[in-house]
C-alpha positions as CSV (number, residue, x, y, z in Angstrom):
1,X,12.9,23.0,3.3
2,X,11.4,19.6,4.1
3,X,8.2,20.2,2.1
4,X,10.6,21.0,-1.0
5,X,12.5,18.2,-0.2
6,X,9.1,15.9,-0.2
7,X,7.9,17.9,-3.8
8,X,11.6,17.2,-5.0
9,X,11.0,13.2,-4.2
10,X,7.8,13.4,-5.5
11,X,8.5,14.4,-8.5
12,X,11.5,12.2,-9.2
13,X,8.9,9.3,-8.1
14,X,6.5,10.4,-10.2
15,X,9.0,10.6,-13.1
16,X,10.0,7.5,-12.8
17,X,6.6,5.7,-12.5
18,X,5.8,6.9,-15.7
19,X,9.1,6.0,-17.1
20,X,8.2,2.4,-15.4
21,X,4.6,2.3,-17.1
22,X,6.2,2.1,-20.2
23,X,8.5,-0.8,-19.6
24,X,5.6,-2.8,-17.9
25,X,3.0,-4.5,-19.7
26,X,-0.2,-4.0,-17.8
27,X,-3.4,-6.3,-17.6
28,X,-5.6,-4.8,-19.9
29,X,-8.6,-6.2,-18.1
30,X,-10.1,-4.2,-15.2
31,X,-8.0,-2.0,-13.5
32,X,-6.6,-3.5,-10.2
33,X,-7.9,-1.2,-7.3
34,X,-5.6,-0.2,-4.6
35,X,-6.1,1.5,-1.9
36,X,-3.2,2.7,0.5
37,X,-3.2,3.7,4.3
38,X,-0.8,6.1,5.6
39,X,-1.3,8.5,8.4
40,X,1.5,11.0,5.9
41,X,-0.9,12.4,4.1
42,X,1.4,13.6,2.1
43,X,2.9,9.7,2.0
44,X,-0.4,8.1,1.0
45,X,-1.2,10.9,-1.7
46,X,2.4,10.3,-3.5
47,X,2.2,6.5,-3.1
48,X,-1.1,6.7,-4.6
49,X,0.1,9.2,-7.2
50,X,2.9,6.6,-9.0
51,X,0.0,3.7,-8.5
52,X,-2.0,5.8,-10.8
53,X,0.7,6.9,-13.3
54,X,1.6,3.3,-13.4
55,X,-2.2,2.0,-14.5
56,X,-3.5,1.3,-11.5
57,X,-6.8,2.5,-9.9
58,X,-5.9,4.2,-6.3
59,X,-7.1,5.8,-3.1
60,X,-5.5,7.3,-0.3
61,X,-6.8,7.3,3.5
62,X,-5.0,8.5,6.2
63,X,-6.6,6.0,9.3
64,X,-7.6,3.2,9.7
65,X,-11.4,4.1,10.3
66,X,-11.9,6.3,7.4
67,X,-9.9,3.1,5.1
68,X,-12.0,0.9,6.2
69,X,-15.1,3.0,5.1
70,X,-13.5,3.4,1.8
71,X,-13.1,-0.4,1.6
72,X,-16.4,-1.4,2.2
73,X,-18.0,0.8,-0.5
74,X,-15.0,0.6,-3.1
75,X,-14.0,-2.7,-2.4
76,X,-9.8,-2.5,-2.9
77,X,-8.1,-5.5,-4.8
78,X,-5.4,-4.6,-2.3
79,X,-4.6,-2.7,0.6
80,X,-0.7,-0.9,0.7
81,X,-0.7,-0.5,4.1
82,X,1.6,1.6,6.9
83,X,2.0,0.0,9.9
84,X,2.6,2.2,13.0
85,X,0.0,4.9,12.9
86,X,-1.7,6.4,15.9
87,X,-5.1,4.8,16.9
88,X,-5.7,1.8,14.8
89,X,-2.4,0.3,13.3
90,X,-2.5,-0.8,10.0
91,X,-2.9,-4.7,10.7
92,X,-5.7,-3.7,12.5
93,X,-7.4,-1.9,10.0
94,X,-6.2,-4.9,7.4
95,X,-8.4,-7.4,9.5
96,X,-10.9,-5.4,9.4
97,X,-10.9,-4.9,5.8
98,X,-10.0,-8.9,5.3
99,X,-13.5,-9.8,7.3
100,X,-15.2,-6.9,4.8
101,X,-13.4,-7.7,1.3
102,X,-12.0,-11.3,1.7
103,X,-10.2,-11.2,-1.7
104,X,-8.5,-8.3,-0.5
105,X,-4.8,-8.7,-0.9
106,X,-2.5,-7.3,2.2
107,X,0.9,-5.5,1.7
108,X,2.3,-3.3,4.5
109,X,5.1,-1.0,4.5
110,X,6.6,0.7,8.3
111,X,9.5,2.6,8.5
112,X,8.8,2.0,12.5
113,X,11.6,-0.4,14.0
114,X,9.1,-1.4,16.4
115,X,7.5,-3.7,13.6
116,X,8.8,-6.4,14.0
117,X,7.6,-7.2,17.5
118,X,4.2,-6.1,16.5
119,X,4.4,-8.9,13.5
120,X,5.8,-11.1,15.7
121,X,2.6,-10.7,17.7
122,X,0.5,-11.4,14.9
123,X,2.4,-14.7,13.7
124,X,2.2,-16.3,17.4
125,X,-1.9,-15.7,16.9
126,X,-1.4,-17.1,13.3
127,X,-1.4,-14.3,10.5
128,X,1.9,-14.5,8.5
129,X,1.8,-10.7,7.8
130,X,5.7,-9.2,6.6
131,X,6.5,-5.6,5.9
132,X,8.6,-3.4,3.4
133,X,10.6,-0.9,4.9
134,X,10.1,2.6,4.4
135,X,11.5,4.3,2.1
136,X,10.2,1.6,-0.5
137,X,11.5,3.0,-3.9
138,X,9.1,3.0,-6.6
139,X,10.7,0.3,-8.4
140,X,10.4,-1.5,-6.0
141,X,6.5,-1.2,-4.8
142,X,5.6,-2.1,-8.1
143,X,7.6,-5.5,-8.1
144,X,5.7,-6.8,-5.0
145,X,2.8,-5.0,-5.6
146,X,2.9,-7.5,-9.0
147,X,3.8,-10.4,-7.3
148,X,0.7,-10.0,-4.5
149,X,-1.4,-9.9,-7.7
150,X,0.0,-13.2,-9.6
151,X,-1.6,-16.3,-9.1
152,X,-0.7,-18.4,-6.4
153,X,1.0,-21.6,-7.7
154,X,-0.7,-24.9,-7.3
């Protein structure tokens, strides 16, 4: 039942990001390459599904050791990245990939209430790192996913 659940969502996501692909005018320069980290496989694959279907170029990785390998031969524009995860949490494997790929963009998602204390940690030792919460609908992703690629204002 869950896993038709999940394909039901899926769908309905993927529906809508093409629905949303046609309301949004695109760069038509290079493709924008993102690459997101979720230890849900089948989180990461959907989430890089509508990223796709809505022009961008996407890769999925399911810990932080195997993204980081990604990132250093594919070099990501920006990194959608789950939080908690077992092993190497997601801010982790962001610094990482920020040492690697300095113009790499950041944007986390956690659906993990324990986030907060775990950002909190980060700000005291200076990274101003903030999360969107989990379940982050579509319409949503692509806002801020647009607004972590517009140019910073002077």
């Amino acid at each position: 039942m869950a896993i038709h659940c999940a394909l039901r969502a899926l769908q309905a996501a993927t529906c809508f990001a093409v629905g949303f692909n046609m309301l949004v005018q695109f760069p038509s320069q290079r493709q924008s390459k993102i690459l997101v980290l979720d230890d849900e496989p089948l989180i990461a694959d959907s989430l890089a599904m509508i990223l796709i279907q809505s022009g961008y170029e996407a890769r999925a990785a399911y810990n932080g050791s195997s993204a980081i390998v990604v990132a250093q031969s594919w070099r990501p524009d920006l990194l959608l990245a789950d939080i908690i995860m077992p092993g190497m949490n997601g801010v982790e494997a962001a610094l990482e990939i920020s040492s690697l790929v300095p113009e790499c963009r950041l944007l986390f998602i956690s659906g993990d209430l324990s986030t907060a204390d775990l950002l909190d940690g980060y700000r005291n030792r200076g990274h101003d790192f903030h999360a969107l919460c989990k379940p982050v609908p579509p319409a949503d992703l692509l806002i801020q996913i647009s607004r972590a690629f517009a140019p910073l204002a002077p």
